[in-house]
C-alpha positions in Angstrom: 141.0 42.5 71.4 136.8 44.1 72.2 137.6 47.6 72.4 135.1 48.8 75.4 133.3 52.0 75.2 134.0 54.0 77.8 131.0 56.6 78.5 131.3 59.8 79.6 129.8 61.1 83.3 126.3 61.9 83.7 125.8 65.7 83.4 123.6 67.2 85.4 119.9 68.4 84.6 120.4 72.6 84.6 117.8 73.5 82.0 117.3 76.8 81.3 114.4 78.6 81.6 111.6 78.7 78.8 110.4 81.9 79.6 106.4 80.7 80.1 106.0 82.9 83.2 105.1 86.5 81.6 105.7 87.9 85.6 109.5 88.6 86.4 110.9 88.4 89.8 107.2 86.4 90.8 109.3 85.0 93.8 110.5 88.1 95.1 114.1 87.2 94.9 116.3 90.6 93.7 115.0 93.4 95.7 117.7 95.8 94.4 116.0 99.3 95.9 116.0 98.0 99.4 115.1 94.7 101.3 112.6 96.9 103.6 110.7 100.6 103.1 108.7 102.0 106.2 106.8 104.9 106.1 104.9 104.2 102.5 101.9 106.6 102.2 102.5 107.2 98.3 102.9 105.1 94.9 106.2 104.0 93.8 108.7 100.9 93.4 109.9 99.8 97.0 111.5 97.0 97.5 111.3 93.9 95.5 112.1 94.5 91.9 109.0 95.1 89.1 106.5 95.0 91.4 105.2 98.6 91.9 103.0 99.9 94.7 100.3 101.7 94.2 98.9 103.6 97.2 96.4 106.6 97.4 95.7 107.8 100.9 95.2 104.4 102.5 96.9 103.7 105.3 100.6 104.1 106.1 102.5 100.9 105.0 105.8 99.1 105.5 107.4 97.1 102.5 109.6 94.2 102.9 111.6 91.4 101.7 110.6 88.9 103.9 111.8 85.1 104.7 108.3 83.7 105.9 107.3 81.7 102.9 105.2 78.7 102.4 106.6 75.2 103.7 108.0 72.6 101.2 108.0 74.9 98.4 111.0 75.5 97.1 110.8 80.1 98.1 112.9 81.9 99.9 110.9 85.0 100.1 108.3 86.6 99.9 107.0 90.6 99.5 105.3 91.6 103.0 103.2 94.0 103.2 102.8 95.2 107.2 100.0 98.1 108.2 101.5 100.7 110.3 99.1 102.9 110.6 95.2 101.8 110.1 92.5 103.4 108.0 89.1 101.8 108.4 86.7 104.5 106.7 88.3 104.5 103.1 88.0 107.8 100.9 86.0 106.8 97.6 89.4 107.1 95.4 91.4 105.3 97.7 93.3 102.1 96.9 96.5 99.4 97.9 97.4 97.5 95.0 100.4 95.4 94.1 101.1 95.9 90.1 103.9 94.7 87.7 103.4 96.1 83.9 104.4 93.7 81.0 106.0 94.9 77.6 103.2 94.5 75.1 106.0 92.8 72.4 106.8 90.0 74.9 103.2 89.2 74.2 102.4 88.9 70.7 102.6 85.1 70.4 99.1 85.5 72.7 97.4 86.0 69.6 95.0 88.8 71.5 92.4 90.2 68.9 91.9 87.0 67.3 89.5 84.4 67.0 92.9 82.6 68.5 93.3 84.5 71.4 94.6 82.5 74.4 93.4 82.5 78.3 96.0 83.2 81.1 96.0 81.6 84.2 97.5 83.5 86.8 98.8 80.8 90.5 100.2 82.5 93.7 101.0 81.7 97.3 99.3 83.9 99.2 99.2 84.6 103.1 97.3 87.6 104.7 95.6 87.7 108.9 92.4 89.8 107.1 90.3 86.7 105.0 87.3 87.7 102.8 87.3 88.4 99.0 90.1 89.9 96.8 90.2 91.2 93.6 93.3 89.9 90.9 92.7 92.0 87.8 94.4 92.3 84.2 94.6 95.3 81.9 94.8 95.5 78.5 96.8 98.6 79.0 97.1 99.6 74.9 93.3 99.0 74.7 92.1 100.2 77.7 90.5 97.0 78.5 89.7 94.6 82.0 88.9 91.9 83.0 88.8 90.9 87.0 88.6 87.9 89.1 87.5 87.8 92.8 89.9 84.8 94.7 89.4 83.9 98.4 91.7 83.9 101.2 89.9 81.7 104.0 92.5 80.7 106.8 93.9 83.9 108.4 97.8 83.6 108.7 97.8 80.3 106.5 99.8 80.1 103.2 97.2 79.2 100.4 97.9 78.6 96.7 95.7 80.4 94.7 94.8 79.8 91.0 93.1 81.7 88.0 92.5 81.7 84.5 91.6 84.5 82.5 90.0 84.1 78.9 92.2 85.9 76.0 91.1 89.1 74.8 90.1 88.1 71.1 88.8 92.2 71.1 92.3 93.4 70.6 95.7 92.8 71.6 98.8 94.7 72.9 101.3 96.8 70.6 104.4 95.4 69.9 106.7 97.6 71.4 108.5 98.4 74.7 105.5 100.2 76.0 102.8 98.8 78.6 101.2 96.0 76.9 99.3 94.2 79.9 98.9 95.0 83.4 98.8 92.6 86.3 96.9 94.4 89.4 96.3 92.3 93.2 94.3 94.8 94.9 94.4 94.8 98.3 91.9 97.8 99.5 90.0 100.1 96.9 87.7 102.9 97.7 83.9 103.6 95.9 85.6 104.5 92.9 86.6 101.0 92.0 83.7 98.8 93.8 80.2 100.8 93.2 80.0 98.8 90.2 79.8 94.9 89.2 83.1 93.2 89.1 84.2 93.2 85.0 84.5 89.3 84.9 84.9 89.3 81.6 86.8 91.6 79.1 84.9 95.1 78.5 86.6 98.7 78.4 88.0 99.8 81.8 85.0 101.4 83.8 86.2 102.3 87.2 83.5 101.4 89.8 83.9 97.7 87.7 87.7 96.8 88.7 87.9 95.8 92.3 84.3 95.0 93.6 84.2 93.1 96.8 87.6 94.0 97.9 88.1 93.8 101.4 90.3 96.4 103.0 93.6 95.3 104.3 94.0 99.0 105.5 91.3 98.3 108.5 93.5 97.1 110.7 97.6 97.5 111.9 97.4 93.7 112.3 96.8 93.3 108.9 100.0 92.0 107.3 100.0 90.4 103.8 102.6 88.1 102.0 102.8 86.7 98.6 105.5 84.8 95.9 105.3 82.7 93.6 103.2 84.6 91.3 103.2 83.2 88.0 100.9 83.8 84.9 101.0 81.7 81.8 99.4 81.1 78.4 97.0 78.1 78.9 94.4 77.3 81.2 96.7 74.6 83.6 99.0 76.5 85.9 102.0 74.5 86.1 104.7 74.5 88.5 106.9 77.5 89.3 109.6 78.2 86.8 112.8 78.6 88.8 115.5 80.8 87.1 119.3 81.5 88.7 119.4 84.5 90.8 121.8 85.8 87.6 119.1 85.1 84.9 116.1 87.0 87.2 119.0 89.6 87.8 119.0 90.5 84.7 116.1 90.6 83.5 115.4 92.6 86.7 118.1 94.8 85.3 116.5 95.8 82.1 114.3 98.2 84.2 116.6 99.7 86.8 120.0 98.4 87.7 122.8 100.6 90.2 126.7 100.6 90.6 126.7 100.2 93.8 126.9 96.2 95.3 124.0 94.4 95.3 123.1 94.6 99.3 123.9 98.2 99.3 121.0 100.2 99.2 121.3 103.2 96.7 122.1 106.4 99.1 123.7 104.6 100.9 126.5 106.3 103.2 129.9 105.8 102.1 129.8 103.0 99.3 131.0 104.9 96.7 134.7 103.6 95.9 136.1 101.4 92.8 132.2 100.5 91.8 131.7 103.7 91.5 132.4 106.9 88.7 135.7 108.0 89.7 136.7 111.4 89.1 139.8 111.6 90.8 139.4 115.0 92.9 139.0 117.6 90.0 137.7 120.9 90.3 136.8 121.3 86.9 134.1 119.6 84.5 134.8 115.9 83.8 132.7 113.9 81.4 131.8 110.5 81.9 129.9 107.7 79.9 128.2 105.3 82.1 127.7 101.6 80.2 124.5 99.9 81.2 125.0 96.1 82.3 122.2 95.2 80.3 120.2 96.7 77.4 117.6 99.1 78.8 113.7 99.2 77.8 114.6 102.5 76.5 116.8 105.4 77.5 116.9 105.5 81.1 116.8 108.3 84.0 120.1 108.4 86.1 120.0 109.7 89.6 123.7 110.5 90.6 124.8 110.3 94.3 128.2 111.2 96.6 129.9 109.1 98.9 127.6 111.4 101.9 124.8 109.2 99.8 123.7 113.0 98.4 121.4 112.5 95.4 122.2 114.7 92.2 125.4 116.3 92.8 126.5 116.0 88.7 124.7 117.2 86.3 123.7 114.4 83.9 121.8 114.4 80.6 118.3 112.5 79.6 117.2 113.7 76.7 117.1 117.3 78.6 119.8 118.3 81.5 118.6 118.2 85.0 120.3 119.9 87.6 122.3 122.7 86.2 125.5 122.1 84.1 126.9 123.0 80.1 124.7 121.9 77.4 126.3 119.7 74.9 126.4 116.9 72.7 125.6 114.5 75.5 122.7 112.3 75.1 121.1 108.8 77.0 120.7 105.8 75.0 119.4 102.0 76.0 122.9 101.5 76.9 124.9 104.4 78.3 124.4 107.7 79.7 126.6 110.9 79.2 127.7 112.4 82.4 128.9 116.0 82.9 130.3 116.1 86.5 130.3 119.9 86.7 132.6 119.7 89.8 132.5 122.4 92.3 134.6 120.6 95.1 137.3 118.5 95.0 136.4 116.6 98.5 133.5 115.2 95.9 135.8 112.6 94.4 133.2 109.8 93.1 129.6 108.9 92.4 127.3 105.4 92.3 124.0 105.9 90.5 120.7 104.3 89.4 119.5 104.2 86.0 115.9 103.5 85.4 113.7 102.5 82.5 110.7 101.4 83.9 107.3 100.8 82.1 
């Protein structure tokens, strides 16, 4: 008797990701901080995870997480960035900028400061009521080196994809460490300081007045909201389609700069989610010490803000390389994946903690 092969069932296509998209978290998906921050008037991380906003004196700002994304494309957010409070006369050292920094060893295979050296080519969506000119810029951050690209948004309110290549730096390239290798900066308003120059189109050492000429100011106006995902930048001069990760696999590598206890839609601070997720001391009066184990690897030893249950910041002492906030000096130490706590108790109604731990470039 034919003996019949019988084949197995098709298996799905879930391939994983090959890592071509240097930006992490380019569609705004983990926004572990908060999913909206009002009342920005200074630099700092807000909202969406890696991407940092820089803001001197420009306008008062709100920060969001935001659902409005461009049809048919496969996002489900965006960052949205919503003036609350105009300024139309912009001070010369002024500036709104949208930054993420890249580790310069997750670069090397660039080949930057050689005859080899390959372009980037930076894609977004990109949605903003103010059109004119804007400035996308990168820095060789170990070499103090720029190069700048004007793009155009020309339909106010209208999602446009937006593409750019940069040549490679064949100058010099980035370290190859856990420090700030390249920068990615979107301006979106600069003062004198940064446009009474010509626009540095091509690599040359970071002059000021040369990084954001042209810039129109997105601070003019309180009607002047801005979105943008999808940011992606590549080796190569072809931007190819957006590389979708798992919400797990951007988590993490999310997580290698700042991660929390507490659940993921709890904002940090936030009253009364302390509990099982967090560091249980059980009541005591007395010192207690604690290690806290990092879900993932940091960039290097992190800083760990401690909060109560009242969503209190700092109410143990903890160590980072020097002890902040009072408490017995010891043997305790932070490392990539833990940090010692000494709870230095002074009431037992405090009876756990959540924290943050941070690492960011």
């Amino acid at each position: 008797m034919a003996l019949t092969r019988i084949q197995p069932p098709a298996i799905a296509d879930v391939r994983e990701p090959n890592f071509r998209n240097i930006i992490i978290n380019g569609d705004m998906a983990v926004a572990q901080r908060a999913t909206s921050t009002a009342s920005i008037t200074s630099a700092g991380f807000q909202t969406v995870d890696r991407f940092y906003t820089g803001v001197t004196t420009a306008g008062t700002w709100t920060q969001s997480q935001d659902t409005d994304v461009p049809s048919g494309e496969g996002f489900a957010t965006s960052l949205k960035m919503d003036c609350t409070t105009a300024d139309g006369s912009l001070a010369a050292g002024d500036l709104i900028q949208l930054v993420q920094y890249v580790e310069g060893q997750n670069l090397q295979y660039l080949k930057w400061g050689t005859a080899y050296a390959q372009s980037l080519t930076l894609s977004f969506w990109v949605k903003s009521v103010l059109t004119g000119t804007y400035i996308a810029e990168l820095r060789n951050s170990d070499n103090t080196r720029t190069i700048c690209s004007s793009y155009t948004i020309s339909s106010g309110s209208t999602w446009e994809k937006k593409t750019i290549t940069f040549a490679g730096d064949t100058n010099s390239g980035p370290a190859n460490d856990n420090g700030e290798g390249l920068r990615l900066t979107l301006w979106l308003a600069a003062g004198s300081t940064y446009t009474s120059g010509s626009l540095a189109t091509s690599w040359q050492t970071t002059t000021q007045a040369n990084r954001a000429v042209g810039q129109v100011n997105l601070a003019s106006s309180t009607s002047n909201n801005f979105w943008i995902t999808g940011i992606q930048l590549e080796a190569g001069s072809v931007a190819t389609d957006f590389e979708v990760e798992t919400f797990g696999q951007n988590l993490q590598r999310c997580q290698r700069y700042y991660e929390k206890s507490y659940n993921y839609a709890d904002p940090p601070a936030t009253t009364g989610s302390g509990g099982s997720n967090g560091l249980q001391f059980g009541g005591a009066t007395a010192n207690i010490d604690a290690t806290v184990l990092m879900s993932v690897r940091k960039r290097a030893a992190p800083t760990l803000t401690v909060y109560d249950l009242a969503g209190t910041s700092n109410k143990a002492s903890y160590y980072t390389g020097s002890w902040s906030n009072g408490g017995s000096l010891g043997g305790s130490r932070a490392k990539e994946t833990y940090v010692h706590v000494d709870t230095n108790i002074s009431s037992s109604s405090i009876v756990a903690w959540q924290y943050t731990a941070a690492a960011e470039l």
